[in-house]
N, C-alpha and C positions, 0 to 999 in steps of 0.2 A: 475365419482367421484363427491361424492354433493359439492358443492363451500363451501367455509369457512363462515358462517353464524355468526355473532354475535362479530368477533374478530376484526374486523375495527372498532371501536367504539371511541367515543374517549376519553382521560384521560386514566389512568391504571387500575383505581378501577373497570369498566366494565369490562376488560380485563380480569383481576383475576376470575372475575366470570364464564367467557368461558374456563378456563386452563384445566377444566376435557372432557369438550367437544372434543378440541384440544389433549388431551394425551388417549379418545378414538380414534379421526380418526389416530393417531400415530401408536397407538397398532395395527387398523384394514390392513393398509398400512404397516407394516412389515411381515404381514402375509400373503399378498396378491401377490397372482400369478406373478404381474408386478412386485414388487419390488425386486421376486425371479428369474424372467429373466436378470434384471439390474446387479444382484451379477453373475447370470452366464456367462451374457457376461463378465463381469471384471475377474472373476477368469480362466473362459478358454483361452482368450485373454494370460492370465499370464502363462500360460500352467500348472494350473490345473482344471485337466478333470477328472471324472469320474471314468475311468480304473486306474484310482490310487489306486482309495479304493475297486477295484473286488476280490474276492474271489472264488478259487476255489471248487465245490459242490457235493456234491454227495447225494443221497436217502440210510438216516439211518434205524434206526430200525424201523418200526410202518410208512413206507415211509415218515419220516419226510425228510425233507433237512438238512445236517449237514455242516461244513466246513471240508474238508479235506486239510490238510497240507505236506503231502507227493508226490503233482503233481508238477509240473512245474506252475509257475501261474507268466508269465511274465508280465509287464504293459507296454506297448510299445504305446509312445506317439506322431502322426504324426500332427501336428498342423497346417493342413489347412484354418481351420477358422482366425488364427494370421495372416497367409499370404494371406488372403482375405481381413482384414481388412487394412492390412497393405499398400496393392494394391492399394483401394480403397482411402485412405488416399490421398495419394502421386499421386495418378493421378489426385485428385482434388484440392490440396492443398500441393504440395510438392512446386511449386512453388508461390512466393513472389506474393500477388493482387497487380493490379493497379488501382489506384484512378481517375478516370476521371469529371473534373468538367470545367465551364467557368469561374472560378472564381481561376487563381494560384495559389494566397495567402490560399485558403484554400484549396488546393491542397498540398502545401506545408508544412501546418501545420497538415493536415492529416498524411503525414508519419512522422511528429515527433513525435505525437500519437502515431498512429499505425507503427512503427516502426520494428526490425528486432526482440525483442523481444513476440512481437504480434505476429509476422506469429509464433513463435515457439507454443505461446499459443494458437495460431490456429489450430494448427495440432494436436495438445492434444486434442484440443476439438471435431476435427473431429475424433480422437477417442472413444473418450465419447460418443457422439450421434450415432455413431455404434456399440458401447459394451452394452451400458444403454439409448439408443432411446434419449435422450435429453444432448447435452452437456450444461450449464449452467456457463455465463461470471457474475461476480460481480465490478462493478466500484465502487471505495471508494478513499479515499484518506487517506495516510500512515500517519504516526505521525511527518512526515516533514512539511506534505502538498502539496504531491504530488500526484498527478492523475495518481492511477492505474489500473489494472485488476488481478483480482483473478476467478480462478476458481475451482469449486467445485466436489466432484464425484458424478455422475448421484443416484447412490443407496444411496447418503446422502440426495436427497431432495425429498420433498412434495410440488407439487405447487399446489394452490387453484385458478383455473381459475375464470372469471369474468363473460365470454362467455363460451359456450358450442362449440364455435369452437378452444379455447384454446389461444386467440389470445394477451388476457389482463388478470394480474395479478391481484389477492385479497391481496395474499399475498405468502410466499415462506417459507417454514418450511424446517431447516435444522436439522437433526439428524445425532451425529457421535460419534466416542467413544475414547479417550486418556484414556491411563497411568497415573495415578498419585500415587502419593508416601503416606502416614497417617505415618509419624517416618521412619521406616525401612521396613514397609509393603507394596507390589504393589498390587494396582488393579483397577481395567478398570471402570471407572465413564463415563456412555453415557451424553451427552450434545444436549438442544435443543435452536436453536434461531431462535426465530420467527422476519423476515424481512417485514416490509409493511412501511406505506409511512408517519409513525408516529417516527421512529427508530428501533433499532434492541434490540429485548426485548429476554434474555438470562433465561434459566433453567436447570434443572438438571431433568432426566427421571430416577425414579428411582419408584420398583416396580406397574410399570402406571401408576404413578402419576407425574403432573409435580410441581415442588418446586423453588423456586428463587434463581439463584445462587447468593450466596453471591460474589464468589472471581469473579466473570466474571458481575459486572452489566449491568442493560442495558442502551443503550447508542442509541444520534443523531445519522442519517448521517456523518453531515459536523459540523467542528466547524471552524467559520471566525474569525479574527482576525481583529482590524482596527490599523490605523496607533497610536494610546496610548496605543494599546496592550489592548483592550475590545476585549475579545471573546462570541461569540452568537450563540449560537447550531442551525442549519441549519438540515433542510431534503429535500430528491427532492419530488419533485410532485409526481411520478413512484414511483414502487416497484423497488431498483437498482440490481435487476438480468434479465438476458438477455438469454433467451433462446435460441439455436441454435438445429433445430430438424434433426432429419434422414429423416423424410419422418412422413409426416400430419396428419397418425395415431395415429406416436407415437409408433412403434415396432423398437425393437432392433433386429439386426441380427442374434443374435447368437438362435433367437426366430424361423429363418427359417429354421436353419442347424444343430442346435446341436445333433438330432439324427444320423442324416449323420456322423459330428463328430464321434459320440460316435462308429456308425458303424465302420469306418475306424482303428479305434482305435482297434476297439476286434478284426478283421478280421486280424491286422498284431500279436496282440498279442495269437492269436491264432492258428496261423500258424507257432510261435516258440513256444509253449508249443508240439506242436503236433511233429514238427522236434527235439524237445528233450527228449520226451518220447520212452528211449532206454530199452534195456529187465532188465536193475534195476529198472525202477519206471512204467513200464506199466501190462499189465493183462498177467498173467502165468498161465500155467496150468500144476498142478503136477502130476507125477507117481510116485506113491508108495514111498513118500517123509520121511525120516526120521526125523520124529517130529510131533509134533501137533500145536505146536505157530506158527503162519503163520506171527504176529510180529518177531521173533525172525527171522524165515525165511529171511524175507526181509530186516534185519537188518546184517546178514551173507552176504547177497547177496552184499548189497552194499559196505560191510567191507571188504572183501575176495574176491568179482565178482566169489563166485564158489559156486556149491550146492550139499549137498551129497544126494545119493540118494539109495536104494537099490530096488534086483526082490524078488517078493515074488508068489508063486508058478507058477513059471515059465513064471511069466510077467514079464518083464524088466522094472526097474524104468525110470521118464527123465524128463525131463524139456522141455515144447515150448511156445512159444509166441502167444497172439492171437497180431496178427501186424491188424494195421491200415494205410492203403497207403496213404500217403499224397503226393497230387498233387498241388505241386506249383504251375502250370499255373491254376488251379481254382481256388487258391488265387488271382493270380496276376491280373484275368480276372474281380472278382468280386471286385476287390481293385480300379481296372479302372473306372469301372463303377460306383461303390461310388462317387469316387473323382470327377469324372465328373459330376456327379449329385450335389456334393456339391460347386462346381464353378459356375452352371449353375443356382442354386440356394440362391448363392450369388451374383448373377449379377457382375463376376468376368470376368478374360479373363485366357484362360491356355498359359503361356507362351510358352510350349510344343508346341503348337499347329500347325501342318503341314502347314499350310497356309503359316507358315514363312519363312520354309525351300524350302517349293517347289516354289512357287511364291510370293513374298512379297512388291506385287504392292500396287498402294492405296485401290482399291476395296476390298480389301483381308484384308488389314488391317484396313478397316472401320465396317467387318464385324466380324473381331475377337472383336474389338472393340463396337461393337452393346451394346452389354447388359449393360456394366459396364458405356457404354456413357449413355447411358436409364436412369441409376440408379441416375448418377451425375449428369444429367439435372434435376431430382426431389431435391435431395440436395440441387443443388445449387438455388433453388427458392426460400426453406425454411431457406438458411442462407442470401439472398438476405432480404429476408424478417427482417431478424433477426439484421444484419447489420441495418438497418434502425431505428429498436427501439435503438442499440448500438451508432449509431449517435447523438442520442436525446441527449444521457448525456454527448456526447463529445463536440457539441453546447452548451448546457449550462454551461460547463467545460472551454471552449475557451470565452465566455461572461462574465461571474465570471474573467476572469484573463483580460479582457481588450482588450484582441486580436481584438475580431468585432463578428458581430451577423450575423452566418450563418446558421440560422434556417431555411430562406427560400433560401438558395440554396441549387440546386441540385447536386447529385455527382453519377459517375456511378463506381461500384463496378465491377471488370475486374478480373475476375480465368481465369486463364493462366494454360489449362492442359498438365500434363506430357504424352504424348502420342510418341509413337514411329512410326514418319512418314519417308515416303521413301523421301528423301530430294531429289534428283537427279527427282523425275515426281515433287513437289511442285516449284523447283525454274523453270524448263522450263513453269510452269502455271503461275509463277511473269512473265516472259519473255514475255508469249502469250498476257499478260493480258495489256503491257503498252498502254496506248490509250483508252482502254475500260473502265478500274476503275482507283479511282484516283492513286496518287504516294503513300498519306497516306494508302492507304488499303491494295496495293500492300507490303509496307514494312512492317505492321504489319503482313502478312501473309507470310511473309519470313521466313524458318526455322531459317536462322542466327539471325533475330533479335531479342533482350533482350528487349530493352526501345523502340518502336516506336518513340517517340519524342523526344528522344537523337539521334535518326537514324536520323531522319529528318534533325535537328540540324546541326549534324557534315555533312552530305550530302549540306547541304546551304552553310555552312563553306564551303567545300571543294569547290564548286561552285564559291564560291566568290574568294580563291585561285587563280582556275585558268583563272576567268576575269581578274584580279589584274595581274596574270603574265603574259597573254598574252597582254595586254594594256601597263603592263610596255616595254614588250620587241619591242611591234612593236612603241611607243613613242619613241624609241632608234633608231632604224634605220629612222624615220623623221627626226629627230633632227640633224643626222650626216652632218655637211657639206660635209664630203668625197664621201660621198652617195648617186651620181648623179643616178644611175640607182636603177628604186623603185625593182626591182627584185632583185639586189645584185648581176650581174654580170660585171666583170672589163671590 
């Protein structure tokens, strides 16, 4: 996509001049293949798909295609994609990151930050970036003047890269659409604001064109305060959105399955239309039927379940069916194979999967675990990545309030995944391991342990316990005069 040309300028008045520029790449970007995979993964995730809106078909007059309304036309909706994503989430972020740095104090002020409402908005966002390929964090600060996060839906934004590896922002176009009221009338007013590193400049998309919103103006960043109460409109340096990708491309997943999807979806729904096409709504074939309206016919049939029929020279009238066998197990077989295909395809794991039940050693379960660990080591590079630019405005967030300038230190970012290990071969591997790797590495690799460094902690504590009690008690039999024999025999 061409980078944003001509809209970083700076003043307003240049600005205006590029809004038809910017309300074509608007228009060509809702139109565009990507923006229509982002809505698909949102709206299938949500569980709707496709087979909602199928209709059943038949070949009219003149062999056109017609709708026929007298079949069976179930929509039966199995949402493996939801449980893939769901998967995928929670294996790489179900659990709480840990912050690693040399430095405490910012270690400490890190999860007041990033705290227990973040990891929730974490896991949103690893949603997003695998519905809509890019989740998208916004730092700002509320009308307290509090430092916080917002995030936005993948299919509301436009980002203008700076590089062609996508790595720096121009700037970030939001597009979305509210409800609004005129007196007692509703209707849906689309909104555009455009984010860069000048403030956040508000409009109204209304037939391609963009217009200034009056009730929404635009607006700084940050506005400071000093201690007389002067405030001074503030921007950051940065564009303050913060990308978090799925994987470097930039595809979303439902880009690599939704066929599959859609397959699984007609293959059950159509294996109850077919088990409920009984001899009132399937193909007949008449003898010598009394009538001519073949509606009416079928209209008896199903009112009545009976048909008259008469013989006419010496043929006997009747009624049969042309039956269609339907074989379950070649549903069931091709329903297998889908679904497999669309876990395998998801870089998923099948919970099903025999591995578990017949041997559920570690090799077994590093191998059901292959794909989806494959997946989340690309992830978590690109939220590594992304964490890093998310730092920048929290450094300068913690510097603005007085805290201290940890611009140049480092911190190491810790995903802690949800994986299901055989605890009973990991802890006899703690056991083998004391003497070869340290104590630290050992207890972090403990399935019991949550905090490493709380392990550690209450372990020195308990340490210190029992020096403490053994010094106290053998300090007690020195000290006794009674206690001529050091061994404590009378």
């Amino acid at each position: 996509m061409e980078r944003l040309k001509g809209i970083i300028k700076e003043g307003a008045e240049s600005r205006i001049k590029d809004l038809d520029f910017l309300a074509r790449e608007i228009a060509n970007w809702k139109k565009s293949p990507y923006h229509k995979m982002q809505i698909d993964g949102a709206r299938y995730y949500r569980g709707d798909h496709d087979i909602l809106t199928r209709e059943r078909t038949a070949i009219g007059e003149g062999g056109t295609i017609c709708r026929v309304d007298n079949l069976p036309n179930n929509k039966i909706l199995d949402n493996v994609y939801a449980n893939m994503v769901d998967q995928k989430v929670n294996y790489l972020l179900g659990k709480p990151i840990t912050f690693k740095s040399d430095d405490d104090k910012y270690t400490e002020e890190l999860k007041k930050v990033l705290g227990k409402q973040f990891a929730r908005l974490l896991k949103n966002i690893g949603k997003d970036c695998l519905n809509g390929a890019i989740g998208w964090i916004h730092p700002y600060y509320n009308e307290k003047g509090e430092f916080k996060f917002r995030r936005f839906e993948p299919y509301e934004i436009l980002p203008f890269w700076k590089d062609d590896e996508h790595t720096e922002l121009d700037a970030v176009v939001r597009v979305y659409k509210r409800l609004v009221y005129e007196g007692s009338t509703e209707k849906t007013v689309e909104y555009v604001e455009l984010y860069d590193t000048q403030g956040v400049w508000r409009y109204v998309f209304n037939s391609g064109k963009l217009i200034k919103d009056v009730e929404h103006p635009s607006t700084y960043h940050v506005f400071a305060e000093d201690e007389a109460g002067n405030i001074t409109p503030l921007n950051w340096d940065r564009v303050p959105m913060v990308p978090f990708k799925y994987n470097d491309d930039e595809i979303a997943l439902i880009h690599r399955v939704k066929i599959l999807q859609d397959a699984i979806n007609e293959i059950e729904s159509d294996f109850m239309n077919n088990m409920q096409e009984d001899n009132r709504n399937t193909i007949l074939i008449l003898k010598n039927y009394d009538g001519e309206d073949l509606g009416q016919f079928r209209h008896n049939l199903s009112l009545y379940g009976v048909v008259k029929v008469r013989s006419i020279d010496g043929c006997d009238g009747g009624v049969e069916t042309l039956q269609v066998q339907v074989n379950s197990e070649n549903y069931q077989s091709i329903l297998k194979v889908l679904k497999k295909a669309l876990i395998d395809n998801a870089r998923g794991f099948d919970s099903d999967d025999e591995r578990m039940n017949a041997n559920p050693n570690e090799m077994n379960l590093r191998s059901m675990y292959s794909k989806i660990d494959l997946d989340a080591n690309g992830m978590e590079m690109e939220f590594q990545a992304s964490f890093d630019d998310l730092l920048w405005f929290i450094d300068q967030h913690l510097a603005n309030e007085g805290v201290g300038d940890y611009n140049d230190v480092d911190v190491d970012i810790i995903f802690d995944r949800d994986m299901i290990v055989n605890e009973s071969e990991m802890i006899n591997n703690c056991k083998n391991s004391v003497g070869i790797v340290s104590t630290e590495t050992i207890i972090a690799n403990h399935p019991f342990t949550r905090d490493p460094l709380k392990e550690l902690e209450a372990l020195e504590e308990e340490k210190q316990k029992n020096i403490d009690l053994y010094q106290g008690s053998f300090g007690n039999n020195n000290d006794d005069p009674n206690n001529d024999d050091p061994n404590g025999d009378e």
